[in-house]
C-alpha positions in Angstrom: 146.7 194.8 137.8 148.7 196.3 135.0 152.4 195.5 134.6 152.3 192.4 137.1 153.4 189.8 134.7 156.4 192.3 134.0 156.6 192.7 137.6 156.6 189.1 138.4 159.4 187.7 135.8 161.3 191.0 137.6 160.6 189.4 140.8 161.2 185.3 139.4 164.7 187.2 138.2 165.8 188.1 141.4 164.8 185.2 143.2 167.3 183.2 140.1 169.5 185.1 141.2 169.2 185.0 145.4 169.3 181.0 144.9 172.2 181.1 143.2 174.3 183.7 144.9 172.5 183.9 148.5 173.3 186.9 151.0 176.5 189.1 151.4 177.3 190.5 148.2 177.5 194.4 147.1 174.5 195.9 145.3 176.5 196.0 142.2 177.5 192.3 142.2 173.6 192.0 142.5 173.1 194.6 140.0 175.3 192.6 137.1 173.6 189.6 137.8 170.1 190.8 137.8 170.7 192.6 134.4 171.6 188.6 133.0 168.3 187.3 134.3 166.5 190.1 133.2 168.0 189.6 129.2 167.7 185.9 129.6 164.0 186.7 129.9 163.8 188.8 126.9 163.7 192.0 128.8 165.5 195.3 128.3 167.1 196.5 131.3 169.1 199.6 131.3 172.0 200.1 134.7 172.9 203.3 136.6 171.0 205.7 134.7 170.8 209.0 135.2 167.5 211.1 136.3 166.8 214.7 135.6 164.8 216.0 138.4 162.6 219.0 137.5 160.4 221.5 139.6 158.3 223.9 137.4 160.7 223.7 134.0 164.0 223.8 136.0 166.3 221.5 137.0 166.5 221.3 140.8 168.5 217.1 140.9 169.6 214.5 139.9 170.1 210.6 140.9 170.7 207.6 139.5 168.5 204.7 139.1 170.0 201.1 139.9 168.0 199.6 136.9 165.2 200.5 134.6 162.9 197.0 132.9 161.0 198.0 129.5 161.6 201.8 130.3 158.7 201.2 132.6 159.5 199.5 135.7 162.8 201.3 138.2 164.6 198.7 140.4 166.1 199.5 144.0 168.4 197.2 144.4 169.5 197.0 148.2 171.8 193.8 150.1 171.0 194.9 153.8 169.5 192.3 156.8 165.9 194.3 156.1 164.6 197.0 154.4 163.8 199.9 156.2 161.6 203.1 155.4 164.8 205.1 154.2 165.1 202.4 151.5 162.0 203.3 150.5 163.0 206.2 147.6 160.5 205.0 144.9 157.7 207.1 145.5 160.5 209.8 145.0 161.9 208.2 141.5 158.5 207.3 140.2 157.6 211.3 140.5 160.6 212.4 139.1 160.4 209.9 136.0 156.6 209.4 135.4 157.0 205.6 135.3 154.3 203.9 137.0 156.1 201.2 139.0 159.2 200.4 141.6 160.2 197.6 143.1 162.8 197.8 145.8 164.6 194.4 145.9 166.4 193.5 149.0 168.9 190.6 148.6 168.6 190.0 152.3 170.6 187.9 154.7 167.6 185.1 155.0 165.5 185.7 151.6 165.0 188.1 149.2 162.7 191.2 150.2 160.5 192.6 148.0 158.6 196.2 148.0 156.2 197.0 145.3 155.7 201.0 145.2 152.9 202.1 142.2 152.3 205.9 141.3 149.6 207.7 142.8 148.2 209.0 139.2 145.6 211.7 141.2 
């Protein structure tokens, strides 16, 4: 499967980073920390940038992404019991930005959660 060793030292980063710090922080506390795992790995990793959202040459949007790995790979980061389908927004970003993967990563109160959206390229 393309981009799963990216994925999984993503994924080994946030795990670093749930053993060390557990359950009950902000998303930003999260977000800081995850950005030190992902450079200690050799990874570029940009924070809160902003999307562009587009609908036939005009702009119709705009959000901002938690994280972005390698320019490839957008990061949800969430610190909630459980995801739930309204954390879900990847499909959503990975339109808006052509990038081919999301991971939404849930620093839950008993483990971290993790949800793996890939673009449909039809």
């Amino acid at each position: 499967m393309e981009y799963q060793g990216l994925t999984e030292k993503i994924i080994g980063c946030a795990y670093r980073v749930y053993n060390k710090m557990g359950f009950g922080f902000f998303e930003s506390v999260y977000e800081k920390c995850m950005l030190i795992e992902l450079g200690k790995e050799g990874l570029s990793a940009e924070a809160q940038k902003p999307i562009t959202v587009y609908y036939e040459n005009e702009i119709v949007g705009e959000f901002i992404a938690d994280i972005i790995v390698e320019d490839t790979i957008i990061l949800e980061l969430k610190s909630v019991k459980r995801i739930v389908q309204a954390h879900e927004v990847l499909v959503n970003y990975l339109v808006a930005t052509g990038k081919p993967v999301g991971l939404v990563l849930n620093f839950g109160e008993r483990k971290v959660e993790i949800k793996r959206k890939v673009k449909d390229l039809k």
